[in-house]
LOBA-510782 format. One record per residue (C-alpha): residue number from 1; residue in one letter; chain; x, y, z. Coordinates in Angstrom, 2 decimals, decimal comma. Layout:
% residues N
{NUM "a" "A" {X Y Z}} ...
***
This chain:
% residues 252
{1 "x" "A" {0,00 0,00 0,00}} {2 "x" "A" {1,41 3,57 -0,64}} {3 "x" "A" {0,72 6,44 1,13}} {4 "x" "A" {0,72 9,67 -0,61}} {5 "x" "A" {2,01 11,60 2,26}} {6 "x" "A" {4,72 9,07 2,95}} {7 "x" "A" {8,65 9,30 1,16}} {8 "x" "A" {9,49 6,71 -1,72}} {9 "x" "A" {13,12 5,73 -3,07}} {10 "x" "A" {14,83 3,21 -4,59}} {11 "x" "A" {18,40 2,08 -5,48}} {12 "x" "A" {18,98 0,37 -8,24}} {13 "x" "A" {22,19 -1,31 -9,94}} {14 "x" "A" {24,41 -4,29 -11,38}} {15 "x" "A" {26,65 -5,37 -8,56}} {16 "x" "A" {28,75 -8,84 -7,91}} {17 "x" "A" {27,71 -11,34 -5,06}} {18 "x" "A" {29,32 -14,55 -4,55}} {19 "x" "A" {27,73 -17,58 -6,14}} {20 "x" "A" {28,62 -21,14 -6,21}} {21 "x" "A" {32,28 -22,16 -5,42}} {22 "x" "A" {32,65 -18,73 -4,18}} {23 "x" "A" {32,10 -17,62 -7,50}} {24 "x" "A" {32,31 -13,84 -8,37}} {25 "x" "A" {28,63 -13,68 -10,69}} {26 "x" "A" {27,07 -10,33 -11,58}} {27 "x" "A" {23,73 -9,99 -10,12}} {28 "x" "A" {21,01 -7,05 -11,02}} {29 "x" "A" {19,82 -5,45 -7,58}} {30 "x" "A" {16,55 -2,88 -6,70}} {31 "x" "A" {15,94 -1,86 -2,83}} {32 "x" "A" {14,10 0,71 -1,70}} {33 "x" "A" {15,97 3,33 0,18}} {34 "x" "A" {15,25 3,81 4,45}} {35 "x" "A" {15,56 1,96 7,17}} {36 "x" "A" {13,89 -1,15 7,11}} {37 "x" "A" {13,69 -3,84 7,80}} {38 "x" "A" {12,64 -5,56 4,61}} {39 "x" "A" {12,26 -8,78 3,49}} {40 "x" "A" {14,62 -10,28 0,29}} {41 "x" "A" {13,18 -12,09 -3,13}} {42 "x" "A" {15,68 -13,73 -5,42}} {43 "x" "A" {14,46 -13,37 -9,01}} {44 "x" "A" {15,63 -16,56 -11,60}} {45 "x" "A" {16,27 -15,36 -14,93}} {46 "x" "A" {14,50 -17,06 -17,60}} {47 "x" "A" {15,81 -19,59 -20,29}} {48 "x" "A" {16,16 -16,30 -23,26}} {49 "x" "A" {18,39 -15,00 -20,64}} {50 "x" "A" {18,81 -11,74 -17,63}} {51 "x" "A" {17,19 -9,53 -20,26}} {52 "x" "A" {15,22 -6,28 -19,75}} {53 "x" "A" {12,27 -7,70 -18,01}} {54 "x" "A" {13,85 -8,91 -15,58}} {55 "x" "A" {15,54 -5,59 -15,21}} {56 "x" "A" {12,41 -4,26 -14,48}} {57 "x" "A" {10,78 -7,04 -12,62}} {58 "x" "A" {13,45 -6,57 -10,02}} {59 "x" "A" {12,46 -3,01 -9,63}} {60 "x" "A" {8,94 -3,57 -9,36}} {61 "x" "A" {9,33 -6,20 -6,38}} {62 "x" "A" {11,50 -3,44 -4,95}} {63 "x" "A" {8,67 -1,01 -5,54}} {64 "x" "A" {6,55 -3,38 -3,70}} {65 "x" "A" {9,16 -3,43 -0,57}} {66 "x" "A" {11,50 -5,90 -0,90}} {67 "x" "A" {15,18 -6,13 -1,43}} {68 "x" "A" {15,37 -8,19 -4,81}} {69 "x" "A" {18,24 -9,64 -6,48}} {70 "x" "A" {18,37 -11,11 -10,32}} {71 "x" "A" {21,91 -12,78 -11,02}} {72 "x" "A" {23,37 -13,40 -13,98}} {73 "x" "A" {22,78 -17,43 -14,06}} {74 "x" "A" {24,10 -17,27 -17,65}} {75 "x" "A" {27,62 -15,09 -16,87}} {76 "x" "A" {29,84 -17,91 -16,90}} {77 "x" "A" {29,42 -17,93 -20,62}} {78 "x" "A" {28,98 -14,92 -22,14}} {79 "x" "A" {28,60 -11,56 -21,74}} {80 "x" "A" {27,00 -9,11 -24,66}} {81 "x" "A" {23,43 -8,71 -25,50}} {82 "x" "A" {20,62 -10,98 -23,65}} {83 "x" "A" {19,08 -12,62 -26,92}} {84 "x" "A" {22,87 -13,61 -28,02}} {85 "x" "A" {23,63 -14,69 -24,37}} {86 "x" "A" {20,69 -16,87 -24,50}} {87 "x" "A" {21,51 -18,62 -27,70}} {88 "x" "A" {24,96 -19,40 -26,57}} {89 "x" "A" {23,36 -21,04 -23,72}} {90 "x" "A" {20,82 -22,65 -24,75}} {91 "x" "A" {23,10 -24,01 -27,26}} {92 "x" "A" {25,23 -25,31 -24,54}} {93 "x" "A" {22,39 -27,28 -22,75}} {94 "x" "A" {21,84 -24,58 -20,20}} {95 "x" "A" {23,42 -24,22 -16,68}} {96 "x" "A" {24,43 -26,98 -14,76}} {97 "x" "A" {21,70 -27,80 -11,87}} {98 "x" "A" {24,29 -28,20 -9,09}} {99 "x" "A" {25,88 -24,87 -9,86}} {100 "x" "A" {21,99 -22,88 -9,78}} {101 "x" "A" {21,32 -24,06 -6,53}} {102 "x" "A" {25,12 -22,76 -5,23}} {103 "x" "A" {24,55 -19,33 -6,55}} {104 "x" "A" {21,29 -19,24 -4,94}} {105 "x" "A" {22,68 -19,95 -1,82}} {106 "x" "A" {25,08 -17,35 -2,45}} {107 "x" "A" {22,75 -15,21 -2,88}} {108 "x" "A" {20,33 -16,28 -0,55}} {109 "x" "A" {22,71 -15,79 2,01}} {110 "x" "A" {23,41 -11,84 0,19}} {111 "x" "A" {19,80 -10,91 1,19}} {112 "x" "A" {20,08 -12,38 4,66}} {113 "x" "A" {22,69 -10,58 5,68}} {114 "x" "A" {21,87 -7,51 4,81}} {115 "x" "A" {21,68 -4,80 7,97}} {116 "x" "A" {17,90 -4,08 6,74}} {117 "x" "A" {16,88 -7,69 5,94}} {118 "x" "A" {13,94 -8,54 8,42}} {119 "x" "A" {15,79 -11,99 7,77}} {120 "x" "A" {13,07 -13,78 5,05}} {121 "x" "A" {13,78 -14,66 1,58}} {122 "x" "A" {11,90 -15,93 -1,10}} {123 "x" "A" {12,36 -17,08 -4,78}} {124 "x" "A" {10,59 -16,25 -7,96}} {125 "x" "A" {11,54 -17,19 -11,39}} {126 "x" "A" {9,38 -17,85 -14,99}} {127 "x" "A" {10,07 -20,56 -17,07}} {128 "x" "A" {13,44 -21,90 -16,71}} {129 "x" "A" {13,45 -19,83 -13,67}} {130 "x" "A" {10,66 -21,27 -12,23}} {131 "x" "A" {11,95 -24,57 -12,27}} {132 "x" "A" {14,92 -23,39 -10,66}} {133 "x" "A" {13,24 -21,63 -8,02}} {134 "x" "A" {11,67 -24,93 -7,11}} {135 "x" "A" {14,80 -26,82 -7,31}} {136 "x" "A" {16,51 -24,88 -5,02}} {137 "x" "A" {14,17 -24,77 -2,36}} {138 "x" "A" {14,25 -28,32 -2,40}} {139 "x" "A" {17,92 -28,12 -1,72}} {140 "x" "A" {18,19 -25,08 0,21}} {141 "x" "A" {16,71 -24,69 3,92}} {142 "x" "A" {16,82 -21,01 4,17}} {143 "x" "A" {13,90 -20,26 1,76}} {144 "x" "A" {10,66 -18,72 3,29}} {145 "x" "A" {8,22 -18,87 -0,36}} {146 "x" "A" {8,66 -19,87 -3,38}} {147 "x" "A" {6,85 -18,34 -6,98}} {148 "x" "A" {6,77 -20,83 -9,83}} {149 "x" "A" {5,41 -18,76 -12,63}} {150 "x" "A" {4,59 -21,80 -15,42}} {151 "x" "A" {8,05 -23,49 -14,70}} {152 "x" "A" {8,81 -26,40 -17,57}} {153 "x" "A" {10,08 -29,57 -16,58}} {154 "x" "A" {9,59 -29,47 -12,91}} {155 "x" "A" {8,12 -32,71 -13,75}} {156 "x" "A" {10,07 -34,61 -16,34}} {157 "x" "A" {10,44 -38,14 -17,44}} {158 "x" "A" {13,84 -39,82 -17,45}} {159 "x" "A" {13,97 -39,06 -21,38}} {160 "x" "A" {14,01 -35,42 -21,13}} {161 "x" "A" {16,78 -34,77 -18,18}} {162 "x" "A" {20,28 -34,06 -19,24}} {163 "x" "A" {23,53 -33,98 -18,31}} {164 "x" "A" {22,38 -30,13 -16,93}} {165 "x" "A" {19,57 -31,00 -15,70}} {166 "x" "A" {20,25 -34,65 -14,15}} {167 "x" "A" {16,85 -34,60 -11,99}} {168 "x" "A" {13,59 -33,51 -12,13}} {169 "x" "A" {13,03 -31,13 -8,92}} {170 "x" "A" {9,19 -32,68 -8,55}} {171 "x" "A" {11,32 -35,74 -7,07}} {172 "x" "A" {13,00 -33,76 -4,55}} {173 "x" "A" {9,31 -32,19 -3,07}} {174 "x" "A" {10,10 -33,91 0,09}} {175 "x" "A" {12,61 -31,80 0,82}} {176 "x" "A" {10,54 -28,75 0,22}} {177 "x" "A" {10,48 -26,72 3,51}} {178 "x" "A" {8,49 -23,37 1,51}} {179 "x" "A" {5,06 -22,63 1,08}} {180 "x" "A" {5,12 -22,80 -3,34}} {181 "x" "A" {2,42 -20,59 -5,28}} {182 "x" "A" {2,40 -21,77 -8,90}} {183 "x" "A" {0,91 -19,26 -11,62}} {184 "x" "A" {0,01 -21,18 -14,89}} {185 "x" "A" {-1,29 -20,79 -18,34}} {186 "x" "A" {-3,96 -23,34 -19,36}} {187 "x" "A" {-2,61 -23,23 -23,06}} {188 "x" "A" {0,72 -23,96 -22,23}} {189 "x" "A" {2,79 -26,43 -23,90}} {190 "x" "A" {5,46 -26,60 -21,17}} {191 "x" "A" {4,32 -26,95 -18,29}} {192 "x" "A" {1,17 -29,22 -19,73}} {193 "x" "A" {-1,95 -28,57 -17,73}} {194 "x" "A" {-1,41 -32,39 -17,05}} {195 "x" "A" {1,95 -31,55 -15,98}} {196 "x" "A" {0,80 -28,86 -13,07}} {197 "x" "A" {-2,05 -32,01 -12,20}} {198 "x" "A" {0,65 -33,76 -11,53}} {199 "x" "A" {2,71 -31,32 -9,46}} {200 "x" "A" {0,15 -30,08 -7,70}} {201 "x" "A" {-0,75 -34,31 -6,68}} {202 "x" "A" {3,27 -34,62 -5,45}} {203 "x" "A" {2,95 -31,66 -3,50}} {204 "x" "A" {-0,55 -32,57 -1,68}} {205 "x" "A" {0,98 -36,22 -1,31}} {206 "x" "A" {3,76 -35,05 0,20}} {207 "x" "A" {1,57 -32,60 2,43}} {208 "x" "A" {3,90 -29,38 1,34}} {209 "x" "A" {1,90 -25,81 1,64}} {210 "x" "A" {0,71 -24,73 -1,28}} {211 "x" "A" {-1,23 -22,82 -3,72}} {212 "x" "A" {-1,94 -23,07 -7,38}} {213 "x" "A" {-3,89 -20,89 -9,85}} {214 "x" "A" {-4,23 -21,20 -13,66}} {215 "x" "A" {-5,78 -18,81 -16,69}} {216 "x" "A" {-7,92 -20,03 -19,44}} {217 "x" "A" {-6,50 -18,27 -22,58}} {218 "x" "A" {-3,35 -18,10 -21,42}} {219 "x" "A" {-0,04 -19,90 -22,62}} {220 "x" "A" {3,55 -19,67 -21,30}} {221 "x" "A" {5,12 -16,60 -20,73}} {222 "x" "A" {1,68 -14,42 -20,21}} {223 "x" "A" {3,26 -11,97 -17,72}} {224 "x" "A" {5,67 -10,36 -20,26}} {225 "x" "A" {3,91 -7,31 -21,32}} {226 "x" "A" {6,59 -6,58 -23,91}} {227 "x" "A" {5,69 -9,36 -25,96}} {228 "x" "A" {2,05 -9,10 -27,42}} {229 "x" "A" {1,53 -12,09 -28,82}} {230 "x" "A" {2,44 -13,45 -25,21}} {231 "x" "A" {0,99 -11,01 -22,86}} {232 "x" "A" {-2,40 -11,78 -21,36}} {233 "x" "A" {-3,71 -8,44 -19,41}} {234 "x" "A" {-6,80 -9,78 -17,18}} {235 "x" "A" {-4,79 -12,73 -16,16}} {236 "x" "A" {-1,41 -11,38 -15,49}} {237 "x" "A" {-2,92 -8,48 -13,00}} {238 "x" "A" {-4,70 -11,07 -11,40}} {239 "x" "A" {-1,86 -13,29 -11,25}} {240 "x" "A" {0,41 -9,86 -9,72}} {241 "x" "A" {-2,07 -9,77 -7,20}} {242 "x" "A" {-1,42 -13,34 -5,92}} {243 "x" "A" {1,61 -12,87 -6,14}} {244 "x" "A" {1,75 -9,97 -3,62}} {245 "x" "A" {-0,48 -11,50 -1,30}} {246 "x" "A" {0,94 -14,78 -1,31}} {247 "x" "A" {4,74 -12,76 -0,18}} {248 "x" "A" {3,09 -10,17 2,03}} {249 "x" "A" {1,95 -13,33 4,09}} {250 "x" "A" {4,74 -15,56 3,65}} {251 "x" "A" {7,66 -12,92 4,38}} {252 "x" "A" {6,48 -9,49 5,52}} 
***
């Protein structure tokens, strides 16, 4: 909620953190300026790479209170423009799993220790980055909420994994200690509205907290405004407002 008699501000910039191995990664960071305390969100890239989106995803969570931090999953192999980035990448299979979940520890462990952290952090990531978001709070305990925003190949069969991506996180729920809200497209191809059945069954089975909502109409990627033939309106201001109800409760 803002108040129109209350002051605003916001800091905003590309800075370093240290990510798996101890790792020097580049990481995209928003917070709002005064004293606190407030609570972190760690923002997975997706698979066409840290583009401009994300850019200003990260400052609208940071608009909305919270320190938020987008790193550079993809820095390792490239730097240059986002769409070339991605390419390289994706030609290369991706990022290894095992290195994700180490620089979201990193960084995990970034927001914590911030003066103003109220000492909660959560994860949110699209696509690719919603799988990973859900992968590593299967391997990480410090995580407070998770956002999966239509993330492919959380459930997989043994034909799809890869040497990247040895695992499919759905397998690892029991590990889950965070409350997960999943945001999902009905006309998706990836994740399959069979696909979410089935997460959503591991997840009750394993009694994990959860929430799940899905948009007739909508296919993957309906958040991203600056694609047209992608962007769904009615259902991505809906699916913003779970989303900030969903943190304010989990890590306010």
């Amino acid at each position: 909620m803002i108040n129109t008699d209350s002051y605003e501000g916001m800091l905003a910039e590309t800075i370093v953190v240290r990510g798996n191995n101890g790792d020097l990664i580049h990481a995209y960071q928003a917070r709002p300026l005064g004293p606190g305390p407030f609570p972190g969100v760690l923002l997975f890239h997706h698979r066409p790479g840290w583009d401009s989106w994300y850019r200003a995803t990260t400052r609208l969570f940071a608009a909305q209170g919270y320190w938020a931090l987008s790193p550079d999953l993809y820095c390792r192999i490239a730097h240059g423009s986002p769409d070339d980035v991605g390419a390289r990448a994706r030609a290369e299979g991706g990022v290894p799993d095992d290195q994700v979940i180490g620089d979201a520890a990193g960084c995990i462990e970034f927001l914590k220790g911030q003066p103003t952290s109220n000492g909660k952090a959560g994860l949110f990531g699209t696509c690719s980055g919603g799988r990973h978001a859900y992968l590593a709070a299967c391997n990480i305990e410090d995580v407070d909420a998770v956002v999966d925003c239509w993330g492919g190949n959380i459930v997989a069969d043994d034909d799809t994994l890869t040497p990247m991506q040895p695992i499919a996180p759905a397998s690892l729920t029991e590990s889950l200690n965070a409350p997960v809200l999943g945001i999902f497209g009905n006309d998706d191809h990836n994740p399959t509205p069979a696909d979410v059945d089935e997460l959503e069954e591991i997840l009750r089975s394993n009694r994990k907290e959860y929430e799940f909502h899905r948009y007739d109409g909508a296919g993957h990627g309906f958040f991203y405004h600056d694609r047209p033939s992608s962007y769904r309106a009615e259902a991505a201001v809906d699916g913003w407002e779970k989303i900030w109800t969903f943190l304010q409760d989990n890590l306010a």
